[in-house]
C-alpha positions in Angstrom: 108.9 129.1 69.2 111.2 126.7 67.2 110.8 125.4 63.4 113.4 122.5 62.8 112.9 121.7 59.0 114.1 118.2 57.8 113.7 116.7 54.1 113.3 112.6 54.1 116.2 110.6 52.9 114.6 106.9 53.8 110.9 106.8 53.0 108.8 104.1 54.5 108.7 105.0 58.0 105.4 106.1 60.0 106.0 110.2 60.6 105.7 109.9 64.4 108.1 107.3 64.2 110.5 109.1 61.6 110.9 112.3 63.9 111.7 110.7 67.1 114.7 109.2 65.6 115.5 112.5 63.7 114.3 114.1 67.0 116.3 112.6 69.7 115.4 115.9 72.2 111.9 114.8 71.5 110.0 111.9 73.6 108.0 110.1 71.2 104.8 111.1 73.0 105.7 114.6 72.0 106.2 114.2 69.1 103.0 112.4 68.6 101.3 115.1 70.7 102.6 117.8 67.9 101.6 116.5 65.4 98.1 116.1 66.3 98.2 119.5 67.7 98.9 120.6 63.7 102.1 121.6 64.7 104.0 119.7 62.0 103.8 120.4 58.4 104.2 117.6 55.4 105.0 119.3 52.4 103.7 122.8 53.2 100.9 120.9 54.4 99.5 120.6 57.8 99.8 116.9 58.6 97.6 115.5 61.7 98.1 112.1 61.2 100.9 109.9 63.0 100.4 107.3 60.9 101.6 108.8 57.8 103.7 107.2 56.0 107.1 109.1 54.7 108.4 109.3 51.3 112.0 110.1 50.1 112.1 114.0 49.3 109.8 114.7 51.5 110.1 117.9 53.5 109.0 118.3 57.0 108.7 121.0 59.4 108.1 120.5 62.7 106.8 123.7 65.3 107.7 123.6 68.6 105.8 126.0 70.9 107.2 128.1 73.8 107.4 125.7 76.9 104.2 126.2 79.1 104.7 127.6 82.2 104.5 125.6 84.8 102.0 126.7 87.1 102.3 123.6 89.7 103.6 125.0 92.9 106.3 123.4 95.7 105.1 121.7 98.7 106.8 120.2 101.5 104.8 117.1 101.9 107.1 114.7 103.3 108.9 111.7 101.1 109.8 108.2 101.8 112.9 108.1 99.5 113.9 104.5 98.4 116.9 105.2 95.5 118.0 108.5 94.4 120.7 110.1 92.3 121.2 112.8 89.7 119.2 110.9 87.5 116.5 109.1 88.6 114.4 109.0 92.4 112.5 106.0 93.7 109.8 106.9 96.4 107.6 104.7 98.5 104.2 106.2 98.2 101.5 106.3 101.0 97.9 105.6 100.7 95.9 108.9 99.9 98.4 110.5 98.0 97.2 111.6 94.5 100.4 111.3 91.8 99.5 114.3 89.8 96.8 117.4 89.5 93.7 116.4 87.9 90.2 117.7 88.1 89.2 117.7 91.9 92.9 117.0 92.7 95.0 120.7 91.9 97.7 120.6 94.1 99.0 118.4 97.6 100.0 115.9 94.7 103.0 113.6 94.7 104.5 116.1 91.8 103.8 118.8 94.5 106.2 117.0 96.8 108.8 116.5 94.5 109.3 119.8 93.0 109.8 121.2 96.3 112.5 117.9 96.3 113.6 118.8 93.0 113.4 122.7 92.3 115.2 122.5 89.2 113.4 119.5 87.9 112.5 120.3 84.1 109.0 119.9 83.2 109.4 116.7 81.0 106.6 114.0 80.8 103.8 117.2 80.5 103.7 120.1 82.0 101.1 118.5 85.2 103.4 115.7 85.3 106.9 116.5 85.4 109.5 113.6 86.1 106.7 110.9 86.2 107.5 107.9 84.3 104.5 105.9 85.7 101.3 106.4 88.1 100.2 104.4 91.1 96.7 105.2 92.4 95.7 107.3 94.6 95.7 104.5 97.5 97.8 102.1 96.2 100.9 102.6 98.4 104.9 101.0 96.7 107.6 102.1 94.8 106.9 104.7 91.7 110.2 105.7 89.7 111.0 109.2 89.0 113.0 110.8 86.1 114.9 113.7 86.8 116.3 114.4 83.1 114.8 114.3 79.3 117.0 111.8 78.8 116.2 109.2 81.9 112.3 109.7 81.3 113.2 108.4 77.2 114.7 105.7 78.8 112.7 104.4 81.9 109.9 104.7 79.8 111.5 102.5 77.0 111.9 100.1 79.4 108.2 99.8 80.7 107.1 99.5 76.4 109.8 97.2 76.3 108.6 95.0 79.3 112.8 94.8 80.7 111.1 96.9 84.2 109.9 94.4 86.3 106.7 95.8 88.8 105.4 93.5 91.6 103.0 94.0 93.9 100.9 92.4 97.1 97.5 92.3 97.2 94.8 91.1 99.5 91.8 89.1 97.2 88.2 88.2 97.9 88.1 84.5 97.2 90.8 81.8 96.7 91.8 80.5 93.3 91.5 77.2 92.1 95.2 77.1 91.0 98.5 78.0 92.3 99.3 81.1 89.8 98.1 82.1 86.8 97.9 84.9 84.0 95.0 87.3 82.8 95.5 88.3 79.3 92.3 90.4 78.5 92.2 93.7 77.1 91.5 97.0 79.2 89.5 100.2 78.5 87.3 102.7 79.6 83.7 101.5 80.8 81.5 101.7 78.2 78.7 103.1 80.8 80.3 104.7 84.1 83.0 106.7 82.1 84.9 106.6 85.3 85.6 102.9 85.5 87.7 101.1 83.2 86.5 97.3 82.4 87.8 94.5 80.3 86.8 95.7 77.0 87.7 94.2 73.5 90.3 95.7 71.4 87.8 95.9 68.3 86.1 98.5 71.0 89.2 100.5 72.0 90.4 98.0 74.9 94.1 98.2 75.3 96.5 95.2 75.3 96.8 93.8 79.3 98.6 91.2 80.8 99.0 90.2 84.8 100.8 87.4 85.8 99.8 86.1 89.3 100.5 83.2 92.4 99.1 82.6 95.7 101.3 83.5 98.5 99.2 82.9 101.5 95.6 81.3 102.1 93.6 83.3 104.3 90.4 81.5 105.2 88.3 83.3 102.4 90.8 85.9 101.5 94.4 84.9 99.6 97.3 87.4 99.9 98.9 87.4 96.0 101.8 88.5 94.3 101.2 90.2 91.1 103.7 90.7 88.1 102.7 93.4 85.6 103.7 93.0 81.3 101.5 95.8 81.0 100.5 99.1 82.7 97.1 99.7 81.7 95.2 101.8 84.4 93.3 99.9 87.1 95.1 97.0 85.5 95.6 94.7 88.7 92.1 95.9 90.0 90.4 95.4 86.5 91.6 91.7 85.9 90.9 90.7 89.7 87.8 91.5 89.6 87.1 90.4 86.2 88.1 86.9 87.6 85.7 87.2 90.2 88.4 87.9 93.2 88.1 91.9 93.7 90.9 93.3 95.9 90.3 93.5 99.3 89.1 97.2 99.9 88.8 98.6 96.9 85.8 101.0 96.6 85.6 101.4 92.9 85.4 97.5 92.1 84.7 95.7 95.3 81.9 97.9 96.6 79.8 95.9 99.2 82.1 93.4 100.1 83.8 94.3 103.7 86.5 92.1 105.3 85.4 94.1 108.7 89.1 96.1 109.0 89.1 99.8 108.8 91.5 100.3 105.2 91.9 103.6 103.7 91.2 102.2 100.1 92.3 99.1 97.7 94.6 96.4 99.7 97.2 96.8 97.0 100.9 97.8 97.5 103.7 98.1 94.2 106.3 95.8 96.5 109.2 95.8 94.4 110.9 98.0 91.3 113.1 96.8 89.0 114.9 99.3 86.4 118.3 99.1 84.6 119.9 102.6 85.1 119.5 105.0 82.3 123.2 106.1 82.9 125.6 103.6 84.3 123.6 100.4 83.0 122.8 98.8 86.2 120.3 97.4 87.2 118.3 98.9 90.8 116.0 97.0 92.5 113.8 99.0 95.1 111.7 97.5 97.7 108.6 99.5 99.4 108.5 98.2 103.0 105.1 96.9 103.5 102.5 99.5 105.0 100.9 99.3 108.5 97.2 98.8 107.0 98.3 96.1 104.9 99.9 94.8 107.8 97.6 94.7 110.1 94.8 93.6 107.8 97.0 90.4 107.2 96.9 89.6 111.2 93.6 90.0 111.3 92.5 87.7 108.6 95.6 85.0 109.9 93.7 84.7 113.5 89.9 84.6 111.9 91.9 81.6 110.3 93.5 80.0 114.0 90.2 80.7 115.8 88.0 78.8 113.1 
């Protein structure tokens, strides 16, 4: 266990934001986590609130528990490896393939595969999701970026708030809409009724900030293939807003359910194409690009000769 005491010599600042600049070890998700764990201390007093604002002369002192052990275990689950170097890893993931543990999900994870990858990769981002700067669903297939220091997972994750990372992706759509491209801009949150499906939802209800830009690539009789463009990274995001608009993704069981295209697909017909990330080292920018998967593939021939034949 570690106490680092400070005493404020700018006031005005929000505390969670105060201690990650103090901090710089400390992700500011971490910090934020401690403090509503009661692990930080305002003036002898226990202070739960991020939002506190700091005054000059204040004295602070911040707890930092022993590092949980990490109970995840190695797996050899085999790795489509787009980018990789000491500090960061860019994977193609396959359809099926659950990120991290959860409930239901405890190990045969992506973060399985990687520590066997990565034995000495520390346990930064949580201790369920080491390295993990972002998710993909369990059957969305494409490029997910790995940190492999503190350091890189500050930084790729500065980039994603910061909206520098670009994300693309390739989906298959019910429907075909009325113009070429397009944005949603509608908020995101959990379902007010099925807790496990998230829904537009407005932000005076707890809906999140999300943004998709999109354009037809391809007509496909009733079925378009898109290319989407994230601002935002809310979960279901791409699946949320496209069904929304009335144009579910092809496939997707959660929030397309009913609608078959008559091809055998393991889940949503969604794939995260390309990656684009300026390296949290040298500068440069790395653009990776997840080959496109047989499913998706073959899906696409199918629907292009329903189109010749009628």
């Amino acid at each position: 266990m570690t106490e680092i005491s400070l005493q404020v010599e700018e006031a005005g600042e929000r505390l969670d934001r105060y201690l990650t600049e103090q901090l710089t070890d400390l992700s500011r998700s971490r910090i934020q986590q401690l403090i509503e764990q009661g692990q930080v201390q305002l003036n002898s007093k226990v202070c739960t609130s991020k939002k506190t604002t700091v005054r000059l002369g204040d004295r602070i002192i911040v707890t930092i528990p022993p590092a949980e052990p990490l109970e995840l275990t190695a797996e050899d689950i085999p790795l489509d490896i787009l980018y990789e170097d000491d500090h960061i890893l860019i994977l193609n993931k396959t359809a099926g393939l659950v990120v991290h543990p959860a409930p239901g999900h405890p190990d045969g994870t992506l973060v399985n595969a990687i520590l066997a990858h990565c034995p000495h990769l520390p346990g930064i981002g949580g201790v369920r999701r080491p390295g993990i700067v972002h998710r993909l669903d369990k059957d969305t297939t494409g490029a997910i970026a790995i940190a492999k220091t503190e350091f890189a997972h500050q930084h790729l994750q500065a980039q994603l708030k910061a909206k520098t990372a670009q994300r693309e992706y390739l989906g298959v759509i019910h429907g075909v809409p009325k113009t070429e491209s397009g944005t949603v801009d509608l908020p995101i949150g959990r379902h007010p009724v099925d807790r496990k499906k998230m829904a537009v939802v407005s932000t005076e209800k707890g809906g999140r900030a999300a943004v998709t830009h999109w354009r037809i690539l391809e007509r496909l009789g009733n079925y378009t293939l898109m290319h989407f463009q994230l601002e935002t990274g809310r979960t279901h995001q791409i699946r949320v807003h496209s069904a929304h608009v009335g144009h579910p993704i092809v496939g997707d069981p959660v929030y397309s359910s009913g609608r078959s295209v008559g091809v055998n697909l393991p889940g949503q017909a969604l794939h995260a194409w390309r990656l684009r990330l300026q390296h949290p080292v040298s500068g440069e920018w790395i653009e990776a690009t997840a080959p496109i998967p047989q499913t998706l593939t073959t899906l696409l021939e199918v629907l292009r000769r329903r189109v010749v034949i009628f």
